[in-house]
C-alpha positions as CSV (number, residue, x, y, z in Angstrom):
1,X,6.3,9.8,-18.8
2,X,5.0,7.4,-16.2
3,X,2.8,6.9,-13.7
4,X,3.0,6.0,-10.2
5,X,0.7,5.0,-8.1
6,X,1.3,4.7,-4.0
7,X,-1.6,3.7,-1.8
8,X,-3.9,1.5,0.4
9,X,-6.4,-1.1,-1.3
10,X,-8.4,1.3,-3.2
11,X,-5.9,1.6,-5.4
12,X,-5.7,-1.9,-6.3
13,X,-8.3,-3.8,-8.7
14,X,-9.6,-6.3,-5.7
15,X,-11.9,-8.6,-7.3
16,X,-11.3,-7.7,-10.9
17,X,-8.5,-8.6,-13.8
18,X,-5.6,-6.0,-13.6
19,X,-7.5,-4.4,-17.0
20,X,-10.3,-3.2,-15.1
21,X,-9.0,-1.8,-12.1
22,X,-9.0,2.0,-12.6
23,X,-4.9,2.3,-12.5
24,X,-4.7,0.6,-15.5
25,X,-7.5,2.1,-16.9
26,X,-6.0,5.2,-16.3
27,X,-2.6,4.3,-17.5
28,X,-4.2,3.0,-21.2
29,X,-6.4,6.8,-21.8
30,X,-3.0,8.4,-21.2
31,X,-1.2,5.9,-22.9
32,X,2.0,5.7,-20.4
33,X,3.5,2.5,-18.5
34,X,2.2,2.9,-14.5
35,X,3.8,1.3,-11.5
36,X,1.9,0.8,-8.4
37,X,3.2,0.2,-5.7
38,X,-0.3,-0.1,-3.1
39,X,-0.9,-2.6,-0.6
40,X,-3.9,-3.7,1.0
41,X,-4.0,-2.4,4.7
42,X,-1.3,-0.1,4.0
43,X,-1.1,2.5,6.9
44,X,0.0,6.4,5.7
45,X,3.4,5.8,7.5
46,X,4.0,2.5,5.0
47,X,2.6,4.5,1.7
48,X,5.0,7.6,1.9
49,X,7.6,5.7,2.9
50,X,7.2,3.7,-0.3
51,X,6.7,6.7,-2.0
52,X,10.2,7.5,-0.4
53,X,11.8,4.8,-1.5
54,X,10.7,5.4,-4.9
55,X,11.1,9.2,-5.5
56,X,14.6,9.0,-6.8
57,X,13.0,6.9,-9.9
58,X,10.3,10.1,-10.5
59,X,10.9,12.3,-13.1
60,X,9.3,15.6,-13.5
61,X,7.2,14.6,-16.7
62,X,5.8,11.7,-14.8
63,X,2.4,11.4,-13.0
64,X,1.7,10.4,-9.0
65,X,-1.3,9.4,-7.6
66,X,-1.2,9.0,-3.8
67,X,-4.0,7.5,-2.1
68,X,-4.1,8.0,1.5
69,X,-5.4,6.2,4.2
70,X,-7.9,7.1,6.7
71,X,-5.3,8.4,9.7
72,X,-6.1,5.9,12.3
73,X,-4.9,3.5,10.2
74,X,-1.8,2.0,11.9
75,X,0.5,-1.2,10.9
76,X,2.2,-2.9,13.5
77,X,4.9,-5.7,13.7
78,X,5.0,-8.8,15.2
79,X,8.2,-10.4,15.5
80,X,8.1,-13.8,15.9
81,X,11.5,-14.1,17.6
82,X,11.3,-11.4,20.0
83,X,10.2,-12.6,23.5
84,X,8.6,-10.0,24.6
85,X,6.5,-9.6,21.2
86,X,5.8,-13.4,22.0
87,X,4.5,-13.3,25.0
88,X,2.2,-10.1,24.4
89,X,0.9,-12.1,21.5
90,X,-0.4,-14.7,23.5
91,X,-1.5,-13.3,26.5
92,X,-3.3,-10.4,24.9
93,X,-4.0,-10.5,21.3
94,X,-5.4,-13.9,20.6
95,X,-9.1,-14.1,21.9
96,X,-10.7,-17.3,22.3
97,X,-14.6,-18.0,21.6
98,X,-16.2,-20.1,24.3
């Protein structure tokens, strides 16, 4: 038995050792190995995708906790190499202060 955990940054321990974030926790009072597999930011599109990715690995004994985002969420992807990404990101997403 294992447990997985998929999700945004309340799933993670931000600001604490890995022993006091809850998904630890967790994992010690049942007393089974945990993998979790949040990210900070993470939209809903990039945490069931991971839990995609993943799902082969899941046995029927094991536990998942899934913790969604809030649905406006959205990731985006900025690559560096792509000229039209490149010139959107200057023109329109860098602001400067006067």
């Amino acid at each position: 038995m294992k447990l997985w955990i998929f999700g945004q940054s309340m799933c993670l321990p931000h600001g604490l050792n890995e022993e006091q974030g809850w998904p630890w926790l967790l994992s010690r009072q049942l007393n089974i190995d945990y993998k979790n597999f949040a990210q900070p930011g993470a939209d809903n599109f990039f945490i069931y995708h991971t839990f995609l990715e993943n799902c082969s690995l899941i046995t029927q004994d094991d536990l998942v906790i899934i913790g969604w985002s809030h649905p406006n969420r959205k990731s985006f992807v900025l690559d560096d190499k792509n000229l039209f990404h490149k010139s959107r990101w200057k023109k329109e997403l860098i602001k400067k202060l006067k």
